[in-house]
Structures are given as C-alpha cells and as structure tokens.
NUDO-539218 format. One line per 10 residues: number of its first residue (from 1); their letters; for each residue x, y, z of N, C-alpha, C. Coordinates in nm, 3 decimals. Layout:
% NUDO-539218
NUM	a	X,Y,Z,X,Y,Z,X,Y,Z | ...
//
This chain:
% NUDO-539218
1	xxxxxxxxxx	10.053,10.247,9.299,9.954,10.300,9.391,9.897,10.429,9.335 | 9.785,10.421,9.328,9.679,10.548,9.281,9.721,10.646,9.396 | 9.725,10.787,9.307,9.823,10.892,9.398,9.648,10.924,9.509 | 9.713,10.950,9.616,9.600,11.000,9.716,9.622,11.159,9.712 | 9.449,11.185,9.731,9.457,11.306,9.799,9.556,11.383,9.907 | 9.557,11.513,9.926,9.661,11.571,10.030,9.564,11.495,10.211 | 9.441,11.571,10.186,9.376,11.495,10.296,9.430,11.387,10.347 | 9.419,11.249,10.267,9.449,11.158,10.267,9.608,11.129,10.328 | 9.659,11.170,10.267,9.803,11.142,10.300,9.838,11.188,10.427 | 9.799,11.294,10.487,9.859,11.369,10.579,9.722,11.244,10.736
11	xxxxxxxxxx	9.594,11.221,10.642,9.588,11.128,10.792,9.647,10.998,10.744 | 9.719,10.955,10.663,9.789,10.835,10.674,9.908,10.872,10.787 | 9.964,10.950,10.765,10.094,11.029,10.827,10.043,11.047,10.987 | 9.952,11.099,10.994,9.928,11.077,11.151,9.850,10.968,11.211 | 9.804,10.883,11.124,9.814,10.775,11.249,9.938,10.676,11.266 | 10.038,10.690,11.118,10.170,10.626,11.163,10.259,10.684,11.266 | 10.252,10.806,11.196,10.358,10.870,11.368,10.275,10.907,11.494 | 10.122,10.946,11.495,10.046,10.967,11.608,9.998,10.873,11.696 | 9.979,10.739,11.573,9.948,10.617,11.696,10.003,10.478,11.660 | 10.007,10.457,11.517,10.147,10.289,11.545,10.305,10.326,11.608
21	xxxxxxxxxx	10.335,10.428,11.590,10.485,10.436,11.610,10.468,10.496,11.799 | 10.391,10.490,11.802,10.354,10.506,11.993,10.350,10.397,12.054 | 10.226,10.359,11.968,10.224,10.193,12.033,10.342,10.040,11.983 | 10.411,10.145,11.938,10.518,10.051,11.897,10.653,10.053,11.964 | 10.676,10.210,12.019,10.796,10.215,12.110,10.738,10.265,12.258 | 10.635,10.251,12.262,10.596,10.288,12.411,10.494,10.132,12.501 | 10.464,10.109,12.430,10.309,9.986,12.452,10.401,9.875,12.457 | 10.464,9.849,12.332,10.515,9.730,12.309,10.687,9.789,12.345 | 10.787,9.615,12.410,10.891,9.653,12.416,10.896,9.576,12.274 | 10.997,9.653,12.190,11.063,9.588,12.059,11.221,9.582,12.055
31	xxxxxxxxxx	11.279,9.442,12.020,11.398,9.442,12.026,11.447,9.427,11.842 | 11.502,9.452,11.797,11.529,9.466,11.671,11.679,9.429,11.620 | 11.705,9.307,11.547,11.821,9.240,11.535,11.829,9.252,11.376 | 11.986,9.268,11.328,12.019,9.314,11.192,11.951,9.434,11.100 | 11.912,9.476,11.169,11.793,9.654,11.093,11.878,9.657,10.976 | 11.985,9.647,11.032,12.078,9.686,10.858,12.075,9.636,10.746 | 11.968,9.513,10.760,11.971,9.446,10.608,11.817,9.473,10.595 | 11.748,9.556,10.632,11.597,9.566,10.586,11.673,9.688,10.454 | 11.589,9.672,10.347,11.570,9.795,10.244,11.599,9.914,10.254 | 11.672,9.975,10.180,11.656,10.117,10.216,11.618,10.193,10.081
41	xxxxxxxxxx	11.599,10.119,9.982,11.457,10.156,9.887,11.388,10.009,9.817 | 11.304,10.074,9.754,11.262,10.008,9.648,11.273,9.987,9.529 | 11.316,9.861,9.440,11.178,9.755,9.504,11.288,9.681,9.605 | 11.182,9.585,9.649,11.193,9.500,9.768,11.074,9.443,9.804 | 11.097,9.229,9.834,11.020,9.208,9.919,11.037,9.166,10.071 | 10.931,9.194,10.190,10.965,9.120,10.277,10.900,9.038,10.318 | 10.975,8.940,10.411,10.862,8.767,10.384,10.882,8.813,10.513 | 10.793,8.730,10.605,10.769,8.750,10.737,10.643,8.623,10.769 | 10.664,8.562,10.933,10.571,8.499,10.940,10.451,8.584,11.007 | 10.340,8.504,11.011,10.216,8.575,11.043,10.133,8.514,11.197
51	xxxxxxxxxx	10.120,8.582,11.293,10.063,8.528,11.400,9.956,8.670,11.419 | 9.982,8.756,11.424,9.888,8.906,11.445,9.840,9.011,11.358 | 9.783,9.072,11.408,9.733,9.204,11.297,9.859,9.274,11.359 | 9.908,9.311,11.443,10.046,9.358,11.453,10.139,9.343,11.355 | 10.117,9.232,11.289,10.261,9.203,11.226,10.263,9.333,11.102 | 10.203,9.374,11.037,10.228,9.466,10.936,10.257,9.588,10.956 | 10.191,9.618,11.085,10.199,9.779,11.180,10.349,9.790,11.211 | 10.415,9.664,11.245,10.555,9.650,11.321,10.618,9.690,11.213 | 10.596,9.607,11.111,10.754,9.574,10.997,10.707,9.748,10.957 | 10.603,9.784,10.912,10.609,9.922,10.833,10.653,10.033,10.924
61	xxxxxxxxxx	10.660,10.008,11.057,10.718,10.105,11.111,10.890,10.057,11.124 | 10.980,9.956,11.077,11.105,9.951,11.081,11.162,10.033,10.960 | 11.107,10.051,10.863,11.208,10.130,10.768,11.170,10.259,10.790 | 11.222,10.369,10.708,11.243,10.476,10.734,11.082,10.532,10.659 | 11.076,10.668,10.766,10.923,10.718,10.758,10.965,10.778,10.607 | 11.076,10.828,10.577,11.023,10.866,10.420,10.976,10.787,10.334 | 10.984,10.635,10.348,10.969,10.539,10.308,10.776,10.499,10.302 | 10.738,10.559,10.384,10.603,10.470,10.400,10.490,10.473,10.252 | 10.559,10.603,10.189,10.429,10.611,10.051,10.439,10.505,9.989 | 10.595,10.417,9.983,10.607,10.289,9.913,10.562,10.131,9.900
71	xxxxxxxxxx	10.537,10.125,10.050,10.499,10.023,10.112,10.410,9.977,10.131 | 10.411,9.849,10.088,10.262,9.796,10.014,10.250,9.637,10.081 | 10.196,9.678,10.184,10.176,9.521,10.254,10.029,9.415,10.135 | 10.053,9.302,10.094,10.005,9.264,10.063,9.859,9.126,10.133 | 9.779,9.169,10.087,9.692,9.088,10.203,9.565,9.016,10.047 | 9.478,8.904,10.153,9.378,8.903,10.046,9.293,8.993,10.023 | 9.217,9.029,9.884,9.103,9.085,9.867,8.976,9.062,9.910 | 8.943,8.962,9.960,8.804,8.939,9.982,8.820,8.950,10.166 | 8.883,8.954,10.240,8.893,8.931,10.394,8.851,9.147,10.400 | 8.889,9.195,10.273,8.838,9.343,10.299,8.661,9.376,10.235
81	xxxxxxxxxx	8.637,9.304,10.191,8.528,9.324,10.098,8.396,9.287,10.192 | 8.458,9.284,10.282,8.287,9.242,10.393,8.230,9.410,10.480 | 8.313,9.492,10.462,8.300,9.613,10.513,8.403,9.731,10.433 | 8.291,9.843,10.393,8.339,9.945,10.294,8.412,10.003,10.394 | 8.406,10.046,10.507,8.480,10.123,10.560,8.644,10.045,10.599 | 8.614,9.940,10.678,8.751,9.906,10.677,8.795,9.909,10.546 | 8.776,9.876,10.404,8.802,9.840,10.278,8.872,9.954,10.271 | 8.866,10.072,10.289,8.882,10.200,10.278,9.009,10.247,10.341 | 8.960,10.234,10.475,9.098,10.224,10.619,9.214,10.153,10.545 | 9.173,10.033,10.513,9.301,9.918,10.476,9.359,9.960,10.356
91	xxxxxxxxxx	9.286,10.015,10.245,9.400,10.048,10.108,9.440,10.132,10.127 | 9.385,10.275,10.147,9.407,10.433,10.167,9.503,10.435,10.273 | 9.491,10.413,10.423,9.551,10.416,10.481,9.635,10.350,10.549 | 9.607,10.204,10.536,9.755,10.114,10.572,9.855,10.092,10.414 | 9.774,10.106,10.329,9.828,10.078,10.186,9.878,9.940,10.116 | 9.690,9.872,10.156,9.733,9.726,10.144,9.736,9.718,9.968 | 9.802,9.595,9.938,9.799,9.565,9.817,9.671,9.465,9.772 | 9.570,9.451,9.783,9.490,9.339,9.742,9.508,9.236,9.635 | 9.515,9.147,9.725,9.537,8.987,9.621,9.392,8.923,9.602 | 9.319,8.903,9.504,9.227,8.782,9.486,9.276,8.652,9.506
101	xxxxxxxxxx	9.203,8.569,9.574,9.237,8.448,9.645,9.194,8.365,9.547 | 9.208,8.224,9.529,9.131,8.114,9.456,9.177,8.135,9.292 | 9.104,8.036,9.224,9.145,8.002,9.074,9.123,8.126,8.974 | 9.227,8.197,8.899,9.233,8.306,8.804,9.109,8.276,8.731 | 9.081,8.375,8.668,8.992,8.384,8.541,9.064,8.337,8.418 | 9.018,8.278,8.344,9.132,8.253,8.219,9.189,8.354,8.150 | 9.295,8.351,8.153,9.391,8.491,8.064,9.384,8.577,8.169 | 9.392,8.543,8.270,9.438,8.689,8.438,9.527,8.667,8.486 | 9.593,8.768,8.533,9.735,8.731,8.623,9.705,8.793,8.712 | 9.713,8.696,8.790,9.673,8.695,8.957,9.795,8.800,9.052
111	xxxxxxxxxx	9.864,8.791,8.977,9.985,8.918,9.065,10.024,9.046,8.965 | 9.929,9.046,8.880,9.971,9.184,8.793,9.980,9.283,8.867 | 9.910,9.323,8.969,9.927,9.450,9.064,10.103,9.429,9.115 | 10.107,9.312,9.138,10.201,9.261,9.224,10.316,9.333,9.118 | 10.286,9.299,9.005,10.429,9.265,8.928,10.434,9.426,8.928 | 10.344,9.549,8.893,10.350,9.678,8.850,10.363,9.732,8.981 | 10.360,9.712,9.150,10.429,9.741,9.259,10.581,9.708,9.243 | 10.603,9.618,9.167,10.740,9.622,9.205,10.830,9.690,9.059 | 10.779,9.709,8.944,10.831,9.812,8.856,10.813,9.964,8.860 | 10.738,9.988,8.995,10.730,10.106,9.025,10.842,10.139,9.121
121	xxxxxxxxxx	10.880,10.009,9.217,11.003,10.070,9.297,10.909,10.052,9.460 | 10.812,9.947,9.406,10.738,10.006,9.600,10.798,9.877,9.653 | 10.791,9.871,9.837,10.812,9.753,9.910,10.704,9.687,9.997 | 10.737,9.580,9.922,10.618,9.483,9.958,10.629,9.388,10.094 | 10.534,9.402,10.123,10.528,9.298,10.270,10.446,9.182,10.234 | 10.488,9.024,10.248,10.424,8.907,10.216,10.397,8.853,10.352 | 10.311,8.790,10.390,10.325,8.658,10.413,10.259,8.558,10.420 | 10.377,8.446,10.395,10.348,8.356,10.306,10.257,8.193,10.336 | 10.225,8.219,10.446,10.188,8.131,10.538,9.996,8.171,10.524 | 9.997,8.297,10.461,9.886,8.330,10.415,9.728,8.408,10.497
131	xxxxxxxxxx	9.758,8.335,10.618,9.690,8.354,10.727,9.729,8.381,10.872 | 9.687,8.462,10.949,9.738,8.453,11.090,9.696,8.286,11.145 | 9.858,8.272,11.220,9.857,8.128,11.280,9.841,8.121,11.432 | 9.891,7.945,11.486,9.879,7.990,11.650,10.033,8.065,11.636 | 9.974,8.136,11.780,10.144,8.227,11.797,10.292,8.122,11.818 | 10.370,8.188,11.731,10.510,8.122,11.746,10.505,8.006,11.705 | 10.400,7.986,11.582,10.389,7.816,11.506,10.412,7.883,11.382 | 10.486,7.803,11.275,10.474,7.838,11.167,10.364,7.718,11.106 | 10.310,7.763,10.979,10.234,7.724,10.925,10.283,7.723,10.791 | 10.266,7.572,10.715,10.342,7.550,10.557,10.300,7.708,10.516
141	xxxxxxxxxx	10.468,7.734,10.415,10.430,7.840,10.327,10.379,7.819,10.198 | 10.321,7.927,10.123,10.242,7.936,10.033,10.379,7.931,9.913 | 10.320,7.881,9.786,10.414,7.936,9.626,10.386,8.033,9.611 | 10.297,8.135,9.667,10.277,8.288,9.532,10.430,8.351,9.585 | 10.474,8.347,9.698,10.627,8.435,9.684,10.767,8.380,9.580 | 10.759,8.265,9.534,10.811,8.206,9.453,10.829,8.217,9.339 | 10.624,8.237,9.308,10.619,8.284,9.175,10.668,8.475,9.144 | 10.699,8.527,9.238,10.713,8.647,9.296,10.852,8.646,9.255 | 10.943,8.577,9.311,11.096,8.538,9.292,11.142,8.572,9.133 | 11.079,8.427,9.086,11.089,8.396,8.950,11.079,8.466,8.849
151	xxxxxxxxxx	10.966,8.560,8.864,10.931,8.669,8.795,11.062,8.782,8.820 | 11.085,8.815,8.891,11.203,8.910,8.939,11.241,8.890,9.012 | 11.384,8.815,8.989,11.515,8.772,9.048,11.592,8.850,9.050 | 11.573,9.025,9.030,11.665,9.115,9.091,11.636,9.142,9.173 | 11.521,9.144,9.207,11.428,9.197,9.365,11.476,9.133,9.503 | 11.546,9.165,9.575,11.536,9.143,9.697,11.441,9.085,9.761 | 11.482,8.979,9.820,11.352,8.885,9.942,11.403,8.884,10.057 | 11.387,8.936,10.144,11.418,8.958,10.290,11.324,8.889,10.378 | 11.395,8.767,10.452,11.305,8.753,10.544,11.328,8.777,10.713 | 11.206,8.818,10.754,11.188,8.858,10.872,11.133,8.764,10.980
161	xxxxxxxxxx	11.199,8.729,11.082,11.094,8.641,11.160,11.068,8.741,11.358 | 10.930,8.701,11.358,10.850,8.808,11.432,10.854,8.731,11.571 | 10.857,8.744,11.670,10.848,8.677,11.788,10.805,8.750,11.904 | 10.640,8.710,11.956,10.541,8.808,12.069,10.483,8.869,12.018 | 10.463,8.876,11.905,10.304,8.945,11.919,10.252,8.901,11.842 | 10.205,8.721,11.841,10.112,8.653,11.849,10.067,8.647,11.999 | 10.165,8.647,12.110,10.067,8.698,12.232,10.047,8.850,12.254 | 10.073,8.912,12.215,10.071,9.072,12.210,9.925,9.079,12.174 | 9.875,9.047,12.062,9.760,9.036,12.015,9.714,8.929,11.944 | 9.692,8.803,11.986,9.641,8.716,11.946,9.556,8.716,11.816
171	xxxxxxxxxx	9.535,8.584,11.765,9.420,8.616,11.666,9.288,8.578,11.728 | 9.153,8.643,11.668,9.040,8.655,11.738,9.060,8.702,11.852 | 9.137,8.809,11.899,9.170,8.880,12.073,9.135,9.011,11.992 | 9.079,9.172,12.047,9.069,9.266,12.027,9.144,9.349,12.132 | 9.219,9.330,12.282,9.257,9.377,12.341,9.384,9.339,12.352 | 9.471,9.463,12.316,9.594,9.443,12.321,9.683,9.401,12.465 | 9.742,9.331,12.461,9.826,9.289,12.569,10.005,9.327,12.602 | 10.041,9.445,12.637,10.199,9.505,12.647,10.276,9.321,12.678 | 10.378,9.369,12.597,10.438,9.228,12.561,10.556,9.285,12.521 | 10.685,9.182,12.525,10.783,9.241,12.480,10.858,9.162,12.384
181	xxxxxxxxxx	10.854,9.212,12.215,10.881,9.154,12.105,11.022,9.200,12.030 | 11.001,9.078,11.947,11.164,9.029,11.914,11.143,9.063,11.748 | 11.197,9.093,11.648,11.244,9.138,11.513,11.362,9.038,11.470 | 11.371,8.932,11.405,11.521,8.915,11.356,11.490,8.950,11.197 | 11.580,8.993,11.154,11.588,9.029,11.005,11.710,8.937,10.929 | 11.668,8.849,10.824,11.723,8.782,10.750,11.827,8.838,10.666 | 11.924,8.787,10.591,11.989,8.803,10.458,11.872,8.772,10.339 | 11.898,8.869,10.241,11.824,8.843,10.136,11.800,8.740,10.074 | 11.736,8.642,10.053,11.716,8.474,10.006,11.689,8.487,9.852 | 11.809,8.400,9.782,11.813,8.409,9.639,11.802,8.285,9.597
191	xxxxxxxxxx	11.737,8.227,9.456,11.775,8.079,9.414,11.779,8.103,9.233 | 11.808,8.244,9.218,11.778,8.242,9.077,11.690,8.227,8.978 | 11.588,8.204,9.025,11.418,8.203,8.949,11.360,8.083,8.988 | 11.448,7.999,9.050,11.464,7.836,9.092,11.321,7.799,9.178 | 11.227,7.843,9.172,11.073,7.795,9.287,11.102,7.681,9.382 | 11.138,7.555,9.315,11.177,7.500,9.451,11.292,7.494,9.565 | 11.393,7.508,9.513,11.502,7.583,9.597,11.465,7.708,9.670 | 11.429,7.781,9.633,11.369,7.943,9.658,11.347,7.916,9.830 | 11.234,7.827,9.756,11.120,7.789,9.843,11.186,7.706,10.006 | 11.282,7.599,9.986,11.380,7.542,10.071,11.490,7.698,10.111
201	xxxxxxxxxx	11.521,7.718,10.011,11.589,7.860,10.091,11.515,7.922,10.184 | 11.437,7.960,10.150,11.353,8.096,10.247,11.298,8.004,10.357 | 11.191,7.875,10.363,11.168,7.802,10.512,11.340,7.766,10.583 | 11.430,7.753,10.500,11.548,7.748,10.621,11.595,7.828,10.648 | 11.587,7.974,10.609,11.648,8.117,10.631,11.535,8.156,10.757 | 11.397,8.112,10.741,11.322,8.174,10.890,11.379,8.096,11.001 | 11.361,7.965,10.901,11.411,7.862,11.096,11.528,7.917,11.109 | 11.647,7.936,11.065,11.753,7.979,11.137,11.724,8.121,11.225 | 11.650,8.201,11.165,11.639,8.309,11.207,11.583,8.293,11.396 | 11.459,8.199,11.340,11.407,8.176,11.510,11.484,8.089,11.577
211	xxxxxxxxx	11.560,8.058,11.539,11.684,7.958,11.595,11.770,8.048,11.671 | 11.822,8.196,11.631,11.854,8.251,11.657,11.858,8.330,11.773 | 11.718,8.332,11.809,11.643,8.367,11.924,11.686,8.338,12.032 | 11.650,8.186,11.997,11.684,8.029,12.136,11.524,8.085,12.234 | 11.392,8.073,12.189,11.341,8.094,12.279,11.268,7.941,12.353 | 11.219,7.970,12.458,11.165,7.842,12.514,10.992,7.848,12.447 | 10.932,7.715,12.381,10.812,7.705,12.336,10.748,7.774,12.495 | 10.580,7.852,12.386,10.522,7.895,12.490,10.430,7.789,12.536 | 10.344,7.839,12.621,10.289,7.716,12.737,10.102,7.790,12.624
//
C-alpha cells in the first residue's frame, strides 16, 4: 500500500472509530463466535461470504484498530472506476485492494498486487463468491482464492461466515435497517497448494460454520 498522507490517515481513523465502529456496536446488534482465531498479524487471508456492503465494514472492524493500516479488503477494479470520488473513498479510505476482472493481458499477473500485499505482511479480505448475493444464500465460489492458496501455503485462510446483514442492508437497499448479526469465525483451511481440495475444504468449512448457527431459512 502506497504510504498516505498524515491528512489522509487520520480521516481514515475517524470514520473507523467515528462512524463504522458506532454503527457497528450501537446500530447493529453483533454477536461474535471464535474472535480468537481471526489474525493477530499479518499476512493473512479472510474468506467470508458476501450478501452486503456491510460485510467489509464488519470484518475490518473485528481485528484490532492497530491493525487497520494493514487491511486490504479486496474488491473488483472496474465496479470503482464509474466514479472518481468513490474511487478515491474506496482505496484511500476503506483500503480496497483492486482486482481487474476478466481475461489477463498476455504476460500479466492478475494478482501481482495480491501476491506483494501479502509479502508485505497486510490482511486481506476475499470474497469468493465474488459478488453480493440474495441474503443468507451462498453463491458457487470463485478459484482466484485457490490460486491465492497455492501461491502461499504459509498464509493463513480463515474463513468467516456472516449472518443478517444481508437483511441489515440488502443489496440495491440504501437504507439501513438495525438488525441483529451473527460472526462465526472458522479454523484456518489448509490443502497444501492442493486447488481442488482447498477449494472442497473451504465450501465445507463455511457450511459447517452456518451449520453452526442452526438458523431457520428466511421468509
């Protein structure tokens, strides 16, 4: 991550502690299961499913605030490229990682950022499902966390599964709805560089996770 200005940093710093970490223990109820196996540095990834724009606000507020210069939620590049200002908001101050979507250029590596976030020691937020889904559905996961694996099989993969705030904040909804959400945090999912095992590891490490829950499908 390109070092930011002091400016910069200090309003990253207050809208995490001035307004996600408000609306995260005051707005929203959050229940939070195994905290003890999230990271307590970097590197690290975390897999997580996707139903909200919540979901990245949540997980970056579970590890520790000294932690936040590291943390590098990864999203596509082009879903920012329709507006300079959000483009701006989203790298500078949420500290997205931008992925280009679709077929490499010949001789490009499509996760080189990826690979030099994680030889720097930062923690990455995936997920792998790629897109916000309906709430509390999973949607097939994607290979780029695989190829993520493979590449560095010392790295930690943690998965997280999120529950309510796909109704908390829906997708295509702009008004937030107080809701009361669930966190389970996985064991680290290993297969040894293995992509398809990996891959069977980590979809049966979430279902157990929401298994865990026992919630009733929503209506």
């Amino acid at each position: 991550m390109s070092e930011r200005s002091l400016p910069v940093r200090l309003l990253r710093r207050l809208f995490f502690d001035g307004v996600v970490r408000f609306l995260v223990l005051f707005v929203l109820g959050l229940n939070v299961r195994h905290r003890e196996r999230l990271p307590a540095q970097g590197p690290a990834v975390i897999v997580a499913n996707h139903n909200s724009h919540l979901d990245t606000l949540v997980l970056m507020t579970l590890l520790p605030r000294h932690l936040l210069p590291r943390i590098r939620p990864v999203a596509a590049m082009d879903y920012f490229l329709r507006n300079r200002a959000l483009a701006w908001f989203a790298r500078e101050i949420i500290g997205i990682l931008p992925l280009r979507r679709g077929r490499p250029r010949r001789g490009e590596n499509p996760f080189a950022d990826i690979d030099a976030a994680l030889a720097a020691g930062e923690i990455l937020i995936l997920f792998p499902e790629g897109t916000r889904g309906e709430p509390e559905r999973f949607a097939a996961f994607k290979q780029g966390v695989a190829r993520i694996h493979q590449a560095h099989p010392e790295v930690p993969v943690i998965p997280v599964f999120l529950h309510g705030l796909g109704k908390a904040l829906p997708r295509g909804e702009a008004l937030l709805v107080p809701f009361f959400c669930d966190v389970f945090v996985g064991e680290p999912v290993d297969a040894g560089g293995e992509r398809r095992v990996f891959m069977q590891r980590l979809e049966q490490a979430m279902n157990e996770l929401a298994a865990e829950g026992d919630f009733p499908p929503w209506e």
